[in-house]
VOMI-959930 format. One line per field, with one value per residue: residue in three letters; x, y, z of N, C-alpha, C in turn. Coordinates in steps of 0.05 Angstrom, whole numbers. Layout:
// residues N
r: (ALA,...);
n.X: (X,...);
n.Y: (Y,...);
n.Z: (Z,...);
ca.X: (X,...);
ca.Y: (Y,...);
ca.Z: (Z,...);
c.X: (X,...);
c.Y: (Y,...);
c.Z: (Z,...);
END
This chain:
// residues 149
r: (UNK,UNK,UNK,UNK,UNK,UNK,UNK,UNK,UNK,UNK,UNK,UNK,UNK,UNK,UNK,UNK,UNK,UNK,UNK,UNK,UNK,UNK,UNK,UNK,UNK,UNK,UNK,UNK,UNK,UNK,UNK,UNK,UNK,UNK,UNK,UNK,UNK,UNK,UNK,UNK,UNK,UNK,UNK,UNK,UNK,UNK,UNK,UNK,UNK,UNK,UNK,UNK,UNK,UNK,UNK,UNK,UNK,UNK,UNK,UNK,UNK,UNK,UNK,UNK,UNK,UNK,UNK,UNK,UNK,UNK,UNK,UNK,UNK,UNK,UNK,UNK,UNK,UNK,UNK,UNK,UNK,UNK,UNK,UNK,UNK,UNK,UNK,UNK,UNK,UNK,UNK,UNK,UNK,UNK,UNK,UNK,UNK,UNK,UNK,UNK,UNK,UNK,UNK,UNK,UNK,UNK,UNK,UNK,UNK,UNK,UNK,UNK,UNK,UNK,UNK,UNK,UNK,UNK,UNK,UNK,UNK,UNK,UNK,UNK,UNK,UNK,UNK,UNK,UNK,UNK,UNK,UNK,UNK,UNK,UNK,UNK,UNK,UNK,UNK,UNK,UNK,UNK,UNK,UNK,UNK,UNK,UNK,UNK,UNK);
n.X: (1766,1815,1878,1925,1998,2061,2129,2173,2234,2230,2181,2127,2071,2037,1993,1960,2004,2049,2086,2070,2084,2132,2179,2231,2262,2216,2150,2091,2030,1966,1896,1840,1773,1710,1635,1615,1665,1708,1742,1770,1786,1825,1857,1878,1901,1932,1966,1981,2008,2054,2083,2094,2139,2174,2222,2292,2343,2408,2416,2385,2331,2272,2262,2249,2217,2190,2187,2236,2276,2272,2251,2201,2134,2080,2014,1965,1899,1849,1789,1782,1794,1755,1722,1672,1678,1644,1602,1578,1620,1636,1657,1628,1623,1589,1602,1648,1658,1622,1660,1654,1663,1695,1740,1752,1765,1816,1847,1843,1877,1926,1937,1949,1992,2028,2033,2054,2106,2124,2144,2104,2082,2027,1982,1930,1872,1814,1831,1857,1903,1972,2021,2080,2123,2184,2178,2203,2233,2200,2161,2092,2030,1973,1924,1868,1820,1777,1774,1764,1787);
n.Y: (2046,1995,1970,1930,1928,1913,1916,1909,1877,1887,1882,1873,1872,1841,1838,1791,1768,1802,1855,1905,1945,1952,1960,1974,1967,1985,2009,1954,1963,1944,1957,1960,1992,2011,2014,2079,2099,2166,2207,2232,2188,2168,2201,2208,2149,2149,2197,2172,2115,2126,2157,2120,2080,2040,2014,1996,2036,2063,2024,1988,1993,2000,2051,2091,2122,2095,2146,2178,2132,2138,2104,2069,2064,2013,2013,1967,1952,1924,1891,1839,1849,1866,1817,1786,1729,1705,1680,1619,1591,1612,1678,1738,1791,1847,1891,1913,1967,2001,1990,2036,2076,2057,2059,2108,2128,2100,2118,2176,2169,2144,2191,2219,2204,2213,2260,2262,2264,2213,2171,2137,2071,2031,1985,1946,1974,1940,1886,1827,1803,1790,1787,1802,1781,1799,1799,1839,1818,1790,1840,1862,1898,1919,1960,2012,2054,2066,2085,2062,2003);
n.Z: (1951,1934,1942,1935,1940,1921,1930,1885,1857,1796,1735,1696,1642,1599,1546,1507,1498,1487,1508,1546,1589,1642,1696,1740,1797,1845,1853,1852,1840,1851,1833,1856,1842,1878,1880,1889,1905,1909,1885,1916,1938,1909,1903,1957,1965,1926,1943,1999,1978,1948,1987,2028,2071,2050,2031,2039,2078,2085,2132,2122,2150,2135,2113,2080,2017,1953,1932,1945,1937,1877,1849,1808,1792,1779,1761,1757,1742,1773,1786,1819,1867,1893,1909,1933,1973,2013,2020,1992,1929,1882,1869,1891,1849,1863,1895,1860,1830,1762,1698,1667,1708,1740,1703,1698,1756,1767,1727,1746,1799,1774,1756,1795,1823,1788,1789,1844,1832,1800,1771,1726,1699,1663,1669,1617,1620,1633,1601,1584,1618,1631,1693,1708,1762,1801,1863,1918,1982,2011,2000,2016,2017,2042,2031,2031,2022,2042,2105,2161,2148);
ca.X: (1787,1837,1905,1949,2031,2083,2158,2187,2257,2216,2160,2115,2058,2038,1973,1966,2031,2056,2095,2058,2091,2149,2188,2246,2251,2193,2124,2069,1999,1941,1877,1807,1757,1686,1615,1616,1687,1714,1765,1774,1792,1840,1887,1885,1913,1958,1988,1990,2034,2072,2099,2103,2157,2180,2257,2313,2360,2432,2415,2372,2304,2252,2256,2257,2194,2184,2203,2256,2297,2277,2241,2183,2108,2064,1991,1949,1865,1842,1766,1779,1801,1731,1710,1669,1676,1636,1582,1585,1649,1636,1662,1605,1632,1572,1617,1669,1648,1622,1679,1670,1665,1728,1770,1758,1767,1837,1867,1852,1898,1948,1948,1950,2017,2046,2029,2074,2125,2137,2144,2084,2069,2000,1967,1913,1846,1798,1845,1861,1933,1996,2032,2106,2137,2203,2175,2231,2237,2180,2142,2067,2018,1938,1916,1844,1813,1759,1811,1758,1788);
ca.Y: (2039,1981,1969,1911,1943,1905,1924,1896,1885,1883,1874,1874,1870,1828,1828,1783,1757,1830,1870,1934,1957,1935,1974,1961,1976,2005,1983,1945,1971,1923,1976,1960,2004,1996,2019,2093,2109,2184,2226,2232,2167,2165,2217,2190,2125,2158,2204,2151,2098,2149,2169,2093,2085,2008,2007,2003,2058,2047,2010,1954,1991,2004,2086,2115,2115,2097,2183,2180,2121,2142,2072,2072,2056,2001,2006,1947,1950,1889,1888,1822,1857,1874,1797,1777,1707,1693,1660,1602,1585,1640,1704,1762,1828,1866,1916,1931,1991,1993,1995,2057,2089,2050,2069,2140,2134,2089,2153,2195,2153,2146,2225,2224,2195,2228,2290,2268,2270,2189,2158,2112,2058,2022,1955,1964,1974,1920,1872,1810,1813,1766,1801,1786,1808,1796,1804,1845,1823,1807,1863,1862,1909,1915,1991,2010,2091,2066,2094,2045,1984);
ca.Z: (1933,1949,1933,1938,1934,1923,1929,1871,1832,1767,1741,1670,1628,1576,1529,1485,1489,1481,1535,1540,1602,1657,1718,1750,1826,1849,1867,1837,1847,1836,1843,1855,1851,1885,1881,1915,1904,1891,1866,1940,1948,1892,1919,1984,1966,1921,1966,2014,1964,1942,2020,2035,2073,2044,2018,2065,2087,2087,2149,2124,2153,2122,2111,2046,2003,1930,1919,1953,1912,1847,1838,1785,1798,1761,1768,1739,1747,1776,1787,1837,1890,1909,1903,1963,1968,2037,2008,1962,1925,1863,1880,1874,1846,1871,1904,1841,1804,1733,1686,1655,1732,1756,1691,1704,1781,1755,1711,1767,1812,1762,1748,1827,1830,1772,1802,1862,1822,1804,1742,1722,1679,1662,1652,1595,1628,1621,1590,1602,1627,1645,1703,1717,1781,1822,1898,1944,2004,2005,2012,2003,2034,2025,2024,2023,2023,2071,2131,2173,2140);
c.X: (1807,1857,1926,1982,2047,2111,2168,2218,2246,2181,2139,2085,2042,2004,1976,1997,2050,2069,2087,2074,2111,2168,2218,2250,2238,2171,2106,2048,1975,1914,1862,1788,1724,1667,1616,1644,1691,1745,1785,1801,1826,1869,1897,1897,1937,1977,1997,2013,2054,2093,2106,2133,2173,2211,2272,2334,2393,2443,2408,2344,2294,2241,2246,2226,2204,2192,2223,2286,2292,2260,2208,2150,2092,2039,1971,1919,1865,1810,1759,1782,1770,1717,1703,1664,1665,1610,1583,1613,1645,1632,1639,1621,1628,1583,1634,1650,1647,1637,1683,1683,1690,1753,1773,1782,1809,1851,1865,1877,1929,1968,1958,1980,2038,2046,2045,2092,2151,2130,2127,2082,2049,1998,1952,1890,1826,1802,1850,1900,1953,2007,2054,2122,2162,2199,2196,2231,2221,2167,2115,2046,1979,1928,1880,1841,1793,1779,1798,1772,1808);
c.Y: (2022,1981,1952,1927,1934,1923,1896,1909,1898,1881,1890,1866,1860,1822,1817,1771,1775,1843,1900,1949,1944,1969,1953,1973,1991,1990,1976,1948,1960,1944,1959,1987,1998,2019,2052,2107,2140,2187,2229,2218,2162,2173,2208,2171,2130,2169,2184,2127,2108,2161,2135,2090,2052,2002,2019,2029,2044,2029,1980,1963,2007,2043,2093,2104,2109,2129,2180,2164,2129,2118,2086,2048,2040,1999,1987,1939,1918,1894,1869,1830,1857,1844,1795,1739,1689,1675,1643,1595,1604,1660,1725,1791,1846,1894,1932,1957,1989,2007,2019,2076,2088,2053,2100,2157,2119,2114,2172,2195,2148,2179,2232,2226,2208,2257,2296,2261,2237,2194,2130,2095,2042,1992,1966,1950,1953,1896,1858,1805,1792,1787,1778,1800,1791,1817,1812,1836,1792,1825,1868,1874,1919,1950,1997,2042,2086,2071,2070,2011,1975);
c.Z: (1948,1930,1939,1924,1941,1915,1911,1857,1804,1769,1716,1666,1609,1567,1511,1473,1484,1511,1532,1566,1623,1668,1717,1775,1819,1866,1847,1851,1837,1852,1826,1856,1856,1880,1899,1916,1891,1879,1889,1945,1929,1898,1939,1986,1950,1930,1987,2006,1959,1967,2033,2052,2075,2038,2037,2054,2088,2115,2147,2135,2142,2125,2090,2035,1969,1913,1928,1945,1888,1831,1822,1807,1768,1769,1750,1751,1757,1806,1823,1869,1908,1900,1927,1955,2000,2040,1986,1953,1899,1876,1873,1874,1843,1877,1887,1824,1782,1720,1674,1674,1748,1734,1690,1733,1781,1744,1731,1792,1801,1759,1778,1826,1812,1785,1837,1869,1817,1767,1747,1699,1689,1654,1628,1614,1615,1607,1604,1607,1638,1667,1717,1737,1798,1853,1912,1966,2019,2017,2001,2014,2022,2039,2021,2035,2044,2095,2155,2170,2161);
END
């Protein structure tokens, strides 16, 4: 399971021209899931974003986690993550998991994080999606449950 996590001001939603979901500080969570992935994996990356230690301290460094301000979590599916693009110039997305397997392994990850004790909102699974974000800092960090990565 990967995870691109940004530290954002903001940061929304939109199907269809529609705002289905939007934060304000917090983070944005762009999850992949791949071929092989568990339940395991799910927690693991959740406990792990969740303890993050990204938003400054009344110093200016980088202490405090995502629990610890109060800031809100956006997780939005995104299949690409697992694009290998080392052959050719079309990405193969051999490695992403089939959709019904990665929107299960997705709600588990979400329930992860609610469960330690954040406030979540969702993209809509499988949808095609606008995403609107005000970057902090920036702060952008790439996450993966393989602990080898």
């Amino acid at each position: 399971m990967r995870a691109v996590v940004q530290r954002v001001l903001s940061a929304k939603v939109k199907v269809n021209g529609q705002e289905i979901s939007a934060i304000g500080p917090g983070l944005l969570v762009f999850l992949g899931v791949k071929v092989g992935d568990t339940e395991e994996d799910a927690w693991y990356l959740a406990e792990k974003i969740a303890g993050l230690r990204v938003f400054p301290d009344r110093e200016g460094k980088m202490n405090l986690s995502v629990q610890d301000t109060g800031g809100r979590v956006l997780v939005v599916s995104q299949f690409t993550l697992y694009g290998d693009c080392r052959k050719g110039r079309r990405p193969s997305f051999s490695e992403a998991a089939p959709a019904e397997e990665a929107e299960k392994l997705y709600q588990s990850f979400v329930e992860a994080l609610k469960k330690q004790g954040l406030e979540v909102a969702c993209g809509q699974f499988q949808a095609y999606m606008q995403v609107e974000l005000v970057n902090d800092g920036p702060v952008t960090l790439l996450l993966d449950s393989n602990r080898l990565f």
